[in-house]
N, C-alpha and C positions, 0 to 999 in steps of 0.2 A: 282826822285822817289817820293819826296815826292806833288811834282805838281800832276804825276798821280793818287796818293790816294788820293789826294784832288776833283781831277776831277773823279774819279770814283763815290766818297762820292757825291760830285755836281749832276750824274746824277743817282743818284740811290735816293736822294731824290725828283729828279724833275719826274722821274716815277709816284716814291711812290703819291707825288701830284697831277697830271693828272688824274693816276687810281682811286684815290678817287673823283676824281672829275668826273671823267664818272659814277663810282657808284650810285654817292649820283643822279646824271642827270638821270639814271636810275630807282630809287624808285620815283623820281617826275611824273616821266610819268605812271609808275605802277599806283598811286594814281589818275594821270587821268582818267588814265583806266577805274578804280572803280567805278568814278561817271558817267561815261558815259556808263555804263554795267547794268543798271538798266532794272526789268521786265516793263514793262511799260502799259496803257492802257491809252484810253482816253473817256471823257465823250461822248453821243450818244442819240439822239434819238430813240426810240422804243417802241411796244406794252408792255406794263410792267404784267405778272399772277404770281401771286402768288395761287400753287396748293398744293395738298394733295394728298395723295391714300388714298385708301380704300381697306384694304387687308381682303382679304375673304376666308376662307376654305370650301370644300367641305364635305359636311356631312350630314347625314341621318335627315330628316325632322320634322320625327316621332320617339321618343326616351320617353320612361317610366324610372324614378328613383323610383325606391321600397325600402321602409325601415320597419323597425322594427316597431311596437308601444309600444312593452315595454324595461324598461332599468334595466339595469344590471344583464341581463342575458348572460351567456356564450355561445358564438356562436358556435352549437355542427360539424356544417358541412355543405359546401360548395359544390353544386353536379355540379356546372358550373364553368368556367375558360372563359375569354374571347376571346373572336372568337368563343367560342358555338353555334350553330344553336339551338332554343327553339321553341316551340308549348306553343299556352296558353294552361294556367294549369296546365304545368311542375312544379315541387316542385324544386327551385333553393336553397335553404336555410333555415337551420330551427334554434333555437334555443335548448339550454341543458332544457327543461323543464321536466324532469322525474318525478321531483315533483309535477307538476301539472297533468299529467297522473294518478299517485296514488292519488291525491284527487279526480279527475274527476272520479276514478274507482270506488274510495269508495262512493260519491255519485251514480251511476248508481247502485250500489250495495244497496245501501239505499231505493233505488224509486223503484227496483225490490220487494223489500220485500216488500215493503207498501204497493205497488200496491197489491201482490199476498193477502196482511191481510185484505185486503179492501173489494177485492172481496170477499174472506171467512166470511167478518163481513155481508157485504151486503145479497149474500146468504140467511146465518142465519136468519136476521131478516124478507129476502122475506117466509122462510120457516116459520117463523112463524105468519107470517103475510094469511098466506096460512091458516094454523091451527086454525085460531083464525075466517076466512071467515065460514071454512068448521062446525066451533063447531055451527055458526051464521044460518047455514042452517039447519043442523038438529037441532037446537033448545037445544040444549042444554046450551047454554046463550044467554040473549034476549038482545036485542039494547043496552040497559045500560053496560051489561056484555062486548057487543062487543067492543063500547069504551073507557069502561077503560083497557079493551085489548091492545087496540089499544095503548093506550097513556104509557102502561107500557113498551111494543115494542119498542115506540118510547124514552120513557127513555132510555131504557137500548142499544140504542144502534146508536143511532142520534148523541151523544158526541162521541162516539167512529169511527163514519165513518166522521166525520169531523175531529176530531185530524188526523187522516189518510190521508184525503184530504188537510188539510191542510201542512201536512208534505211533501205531494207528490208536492204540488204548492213551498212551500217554496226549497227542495231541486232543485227542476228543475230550481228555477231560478239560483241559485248557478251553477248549470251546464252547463246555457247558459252564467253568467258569465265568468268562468274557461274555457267553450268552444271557448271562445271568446276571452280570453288570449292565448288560446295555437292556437289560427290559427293568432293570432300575433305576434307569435312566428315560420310561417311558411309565405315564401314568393313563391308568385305562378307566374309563366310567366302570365304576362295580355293581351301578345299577340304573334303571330310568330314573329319571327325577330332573331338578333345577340345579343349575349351579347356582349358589348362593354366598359364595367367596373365590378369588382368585388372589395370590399374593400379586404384590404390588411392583412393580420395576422402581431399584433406588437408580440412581443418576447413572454412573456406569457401570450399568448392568448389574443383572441378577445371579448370585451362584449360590451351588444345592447347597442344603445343609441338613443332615440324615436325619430324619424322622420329625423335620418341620411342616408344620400343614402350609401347603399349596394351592391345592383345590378341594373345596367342599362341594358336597352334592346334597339335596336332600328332595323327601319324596312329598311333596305339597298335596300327596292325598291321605298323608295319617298324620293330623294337627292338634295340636293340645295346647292350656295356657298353662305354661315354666315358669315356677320361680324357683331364686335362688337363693333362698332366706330359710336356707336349709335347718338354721338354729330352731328354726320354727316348728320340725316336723312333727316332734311331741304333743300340740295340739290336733292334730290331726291322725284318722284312723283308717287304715288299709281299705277302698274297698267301701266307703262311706260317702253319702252325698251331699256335697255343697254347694251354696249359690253365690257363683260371682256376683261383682258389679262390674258389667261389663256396657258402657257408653249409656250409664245411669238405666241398664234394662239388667234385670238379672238370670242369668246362666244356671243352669240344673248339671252340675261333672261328677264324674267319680275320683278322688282321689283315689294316686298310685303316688309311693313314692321310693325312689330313683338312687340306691344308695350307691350306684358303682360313680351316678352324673353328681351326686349330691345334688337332687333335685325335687323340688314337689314339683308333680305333674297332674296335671285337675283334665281331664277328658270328658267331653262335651256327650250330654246324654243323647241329645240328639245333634247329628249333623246342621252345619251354617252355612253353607256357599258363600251366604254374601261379608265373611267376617274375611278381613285380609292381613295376612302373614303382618306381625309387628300391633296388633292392635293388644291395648295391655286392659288387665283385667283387676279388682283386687277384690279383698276378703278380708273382714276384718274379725279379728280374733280378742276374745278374752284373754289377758295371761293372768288377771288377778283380779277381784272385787272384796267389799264388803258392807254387808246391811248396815241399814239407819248408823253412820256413819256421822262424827263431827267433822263437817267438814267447813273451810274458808275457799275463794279464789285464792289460786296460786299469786294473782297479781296484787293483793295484800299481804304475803308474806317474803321476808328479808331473811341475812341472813351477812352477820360480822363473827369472824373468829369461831367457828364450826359450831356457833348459837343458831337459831331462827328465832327471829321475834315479828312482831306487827303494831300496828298503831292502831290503838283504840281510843277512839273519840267521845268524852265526858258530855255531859249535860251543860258544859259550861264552852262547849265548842272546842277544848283543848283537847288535843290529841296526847297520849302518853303511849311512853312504851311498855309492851306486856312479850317475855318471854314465854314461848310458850314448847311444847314437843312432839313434834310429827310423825305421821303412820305413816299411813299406806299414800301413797301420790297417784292421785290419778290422772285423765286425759288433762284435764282445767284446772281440777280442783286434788286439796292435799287436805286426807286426815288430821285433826288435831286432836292427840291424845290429852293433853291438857295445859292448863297457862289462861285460855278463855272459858266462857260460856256458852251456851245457845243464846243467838240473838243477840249476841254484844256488836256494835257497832264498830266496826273495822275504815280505816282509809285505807283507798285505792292507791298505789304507788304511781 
């Protein structure tokens, strides 16, 4: 009995040993696995470009921003909303100037009355100026008489129609003043078109602020696609034709470009009806290449302490590190001036 517990015990250890030992044989090969399961690439000649877009939107050519010219006045009312169809001349906006309508009245009212006392002073002294001819011809004062006629006339009433002239010159300027603030206090369409901005009402209330834009207008029939990657314009030639991408079809424009907007502006060779305001365009441009080029994927190259290096992968499955020194970098892929080969087997990071 006690032979077969012993030999039970015997083969139940000698299992237990085996099985661990096909285990452990088991995660050594797993780890083989590992290093032999690697993404891989290898180094290649090729054209090497490194490109850009140029993203462009579609929009109106011709655009007016209108503002105020004076400030801190409160913005009484708002007669457009964007997407409005305007005619010049339309009053889009005015300011609360009610105070300046009652000065402006009470001067009109001022220059009314001047005027009317002026006449009435003038009159007078033609009527007597009349009186003093007529005493001259019948004789009853002689030449002498006539002019000191004349010069008491002109006393009594020369300072009088000048303080009057004078008041009437002084308040009209005041009025073209004031009239001049209160239509800067009103903005006028300066031309047909869309509105395509209105500023915004903050919480309470809106007040001017001189030469902030308020209303834009622009004219939806001269459209072009803008961009503003103005850094770019050096690739591009005055006056020259290029093909958007525009919703994967390509576009025939002329470049123009826009030094006052800082803008390129690409104008469509021929007319689109059905392209709508906001649709964006691009262009992709060369800034640099270079022939049969060593080139890697950029996603096998690294870079510790202003080195680059990569892993190159042995015949023995071992990866090592290889420093190496970079050119030109293009969209994907980066020049290697040297450190590898053609053809040397790279790991993927």
């Amino acid at each position: 009995m006690k032979r077969k517990l012993i030999s039970c015990i015997l083969s139940l250890l000698l299992v237990l040993v085996f099985s661990g030992c096909e285990e452990e044989k088991e995660l050594v090969i797993v780890e083989e696995e590992s290093y032999s399961n690697y993404s891989l690439t290898s180094a290649k000649r090729t054209d090497l470009k490194k490109t850009a877009s140029v993203i462009t939107k579609y929009q109106q050519k011709v655009t007016e921003d209108l503002s105020f010219s004076l400030d801190g006045y409160r913005i009484k009312k708002y007669y457009v909303a964007i997407g409005d169809k305007v005619q010049k001349g339309d009053l889009l906006a005015e300011l609360e100037l009610s105070n300046l309508n009652e000065v402006i009245e009470e001067i009109d009212n001022t220059i009314s009355s001047a005027k009317l006392e002026l006449d009435f002073v003038i009159k007078q002294k033609e009527l007597r100026l009349s009186q003093a001819e007529r005493m001259l011809e019948k004789s009853e004062i002689d030449e002498l008489g006539y002019e000191r006629e004349l010069y008491i006339i002109s006393e009594e009433y020369d300072g009088i129609i000048s303080e009057y002239e004078d008041l009437i010159y002084y308040e009209q300027v005041r009025r073209d003043y004031y009239g001049k603030q209160l239509e800067g206090g009103r903005l006028y369409a300066t031309m047909d078109g869309i509105v395509t901005f209105v500023r915004s009402w903050s919480r309470w209330g809106s007040y001017s602020v001189s030469g902030q834009k308020v209303v834009s207008i622009s004219d939806n029939d001269i459209c072009a696609f803008n961009s503003t990657d103005y850094e770019y314009a050096k690739y591009f030639k005055e006056n020259e034709h290029y093909f958007l991408d525009v919703n994967g079809e390509k576009k025939e424009t002329v470049f123009h470009l826009s030094k006052k907007d800082k803008m390129l502006v690409f104008e469509l060779l021929e007319d689109d009806l059905e392209l709508v305001i906001g649709t964006k365009g691009t262009y992709s441009i060369v800034l640099s290449e270079k022939k049969d080029a060593l080139c890697i994927s950029k996603n096998a190259l690294h870079k510790a302490d202003d080195k680059y290096y990569v892993y190159v992968l042995g015949d023995d499955n071992v990866r090592s590190i290889r420093y190496v020194i970079t050119g030109l970098e293009g969209d994907r892929e980066v020049e290697i001036v040297s450190g590898i080969d053609e053809n040397d087997i790279l790991v993927l990071r």
